[in-house]
C-alpha positions in Angstrom: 117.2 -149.9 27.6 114.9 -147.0 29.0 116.2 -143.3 28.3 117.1 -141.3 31.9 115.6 -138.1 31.7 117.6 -135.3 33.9 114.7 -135.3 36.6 115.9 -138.9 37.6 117.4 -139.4 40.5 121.0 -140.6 40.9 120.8 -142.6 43.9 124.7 -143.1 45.7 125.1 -145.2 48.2 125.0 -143.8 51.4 128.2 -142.6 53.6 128.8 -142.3 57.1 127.7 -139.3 58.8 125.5 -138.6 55.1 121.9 -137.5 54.6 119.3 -138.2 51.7 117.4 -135.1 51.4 114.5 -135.4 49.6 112.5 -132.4 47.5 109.1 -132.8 45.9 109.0 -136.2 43.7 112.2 -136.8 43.6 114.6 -138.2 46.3 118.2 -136.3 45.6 120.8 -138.1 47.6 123.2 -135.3 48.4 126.4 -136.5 50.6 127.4 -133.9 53.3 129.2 -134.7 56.7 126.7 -133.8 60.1 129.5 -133.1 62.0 130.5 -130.0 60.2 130.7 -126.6 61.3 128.1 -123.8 60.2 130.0 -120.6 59.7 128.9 -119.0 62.6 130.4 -121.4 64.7 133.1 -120.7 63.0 133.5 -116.9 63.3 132.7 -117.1 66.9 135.8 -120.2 67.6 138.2 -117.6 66.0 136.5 -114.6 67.7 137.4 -117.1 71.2 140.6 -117.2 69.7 141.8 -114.2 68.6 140.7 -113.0 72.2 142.5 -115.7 74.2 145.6 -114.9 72.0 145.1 -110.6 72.8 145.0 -111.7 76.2 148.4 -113.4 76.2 149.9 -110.7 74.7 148.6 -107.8 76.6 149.9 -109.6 79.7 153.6 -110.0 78.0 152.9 -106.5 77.0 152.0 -105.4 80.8 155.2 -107.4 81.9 157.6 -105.8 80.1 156.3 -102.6 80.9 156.2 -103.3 84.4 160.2 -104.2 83.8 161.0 -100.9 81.9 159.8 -99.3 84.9 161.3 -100.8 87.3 164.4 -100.3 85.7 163.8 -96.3 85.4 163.0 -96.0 88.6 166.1 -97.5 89.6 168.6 -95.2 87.2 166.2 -92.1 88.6 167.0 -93.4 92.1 163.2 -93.1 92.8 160.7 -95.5 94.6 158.1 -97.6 92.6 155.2 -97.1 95.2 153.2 -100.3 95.0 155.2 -102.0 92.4 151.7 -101.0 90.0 151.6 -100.3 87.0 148.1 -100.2 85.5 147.1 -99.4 81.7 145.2 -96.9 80.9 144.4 -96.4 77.2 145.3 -97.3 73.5 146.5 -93.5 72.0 148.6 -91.7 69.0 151.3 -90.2 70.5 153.3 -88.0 68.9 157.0 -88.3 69.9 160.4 -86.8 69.8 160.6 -87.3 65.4 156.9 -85.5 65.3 155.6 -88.4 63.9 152.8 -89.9 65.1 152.6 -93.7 66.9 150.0 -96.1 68.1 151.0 -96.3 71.9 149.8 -97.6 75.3 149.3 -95.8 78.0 150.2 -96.8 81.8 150.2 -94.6 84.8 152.1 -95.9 87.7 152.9 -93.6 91.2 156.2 -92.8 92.6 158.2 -91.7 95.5 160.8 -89.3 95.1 161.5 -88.5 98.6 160.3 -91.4 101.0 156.6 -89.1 102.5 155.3 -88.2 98.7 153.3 -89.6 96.0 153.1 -88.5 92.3 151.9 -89.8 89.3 154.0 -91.1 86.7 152.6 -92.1 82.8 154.5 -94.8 80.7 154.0 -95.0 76.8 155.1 -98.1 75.4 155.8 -98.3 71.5 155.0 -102.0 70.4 157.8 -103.7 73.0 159.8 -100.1 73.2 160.2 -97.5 75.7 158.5 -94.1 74.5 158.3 -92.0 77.0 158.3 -91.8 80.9 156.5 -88.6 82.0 156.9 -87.9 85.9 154.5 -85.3 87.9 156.7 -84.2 90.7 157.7 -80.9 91.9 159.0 -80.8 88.8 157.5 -81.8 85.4 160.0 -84.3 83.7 159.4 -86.0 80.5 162.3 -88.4 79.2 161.5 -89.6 75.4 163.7 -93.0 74.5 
């Protein structure tokens, strides 16, 4: 029987979807599956992901906002004008316990009497009412 030495090659037998690389001399038979994905494609399937699944959210987000609105509106016995309600940024807001949160920020317009229109600003907490600030005459701010 002849000695192997540890530059032999180990020669498997061949799997689907496997390749024989070969280096120098010496054919290595290493098995890996072709139809795996590099890491980049990868990163950028969750990067698709991750933004498909912000997406959702920010438009439950905008919903519920656009329902906390409505409903203040109606207690206030004001007009939402347009039935808008558009964000506007991401911000810390410090609120009635002078701590500081990570909010969003929506600005919507009002009526108050029928021939005006003001601005109005919605923060929203995760899914909780903030604060409603309205721009009238009158500045009002209502913290929840």
């Amino acid at each position: 029987m002849a000695k192997s030495s540890a530059h032999d090659a180990v020669m498997l037998p061949p799997c689907q979807g496997s390749k024989t690389l070969i280096y120098g001399d010496s054919a290595i038979s290493k098995r890996y599956n072709l139809d795996m994905y590099s890491i980049y494609e990868l990163i950028v399937f969750f990067i698709i992901v991750l933004g498909i699944i912000y997406w959702w959210k920010s438009r439950d987000n905008h919903t519920f906002a656009l329902q906390s609105v409505r409903r203040y509106c109606e207690k206030r016995n004001i007009q939402l004008l347009d039935e808008t309600l558009v964000f506007q940024s991401f911000i810390f807001a410090t609120l009635a316990n002078n701590k500081k949160y990570f909010c969003r920020k929506y600005i919507f317009d009002f009526c108050a009497s029928g021939t005006d229109r003001h601005r109005g600003e919605l923060l929203m907490r995760g899914d909780a009412l903030a604060r409603v600030v309205l721009e009238g005459e009158e500045l009002e701010i209502t913290e929840f």
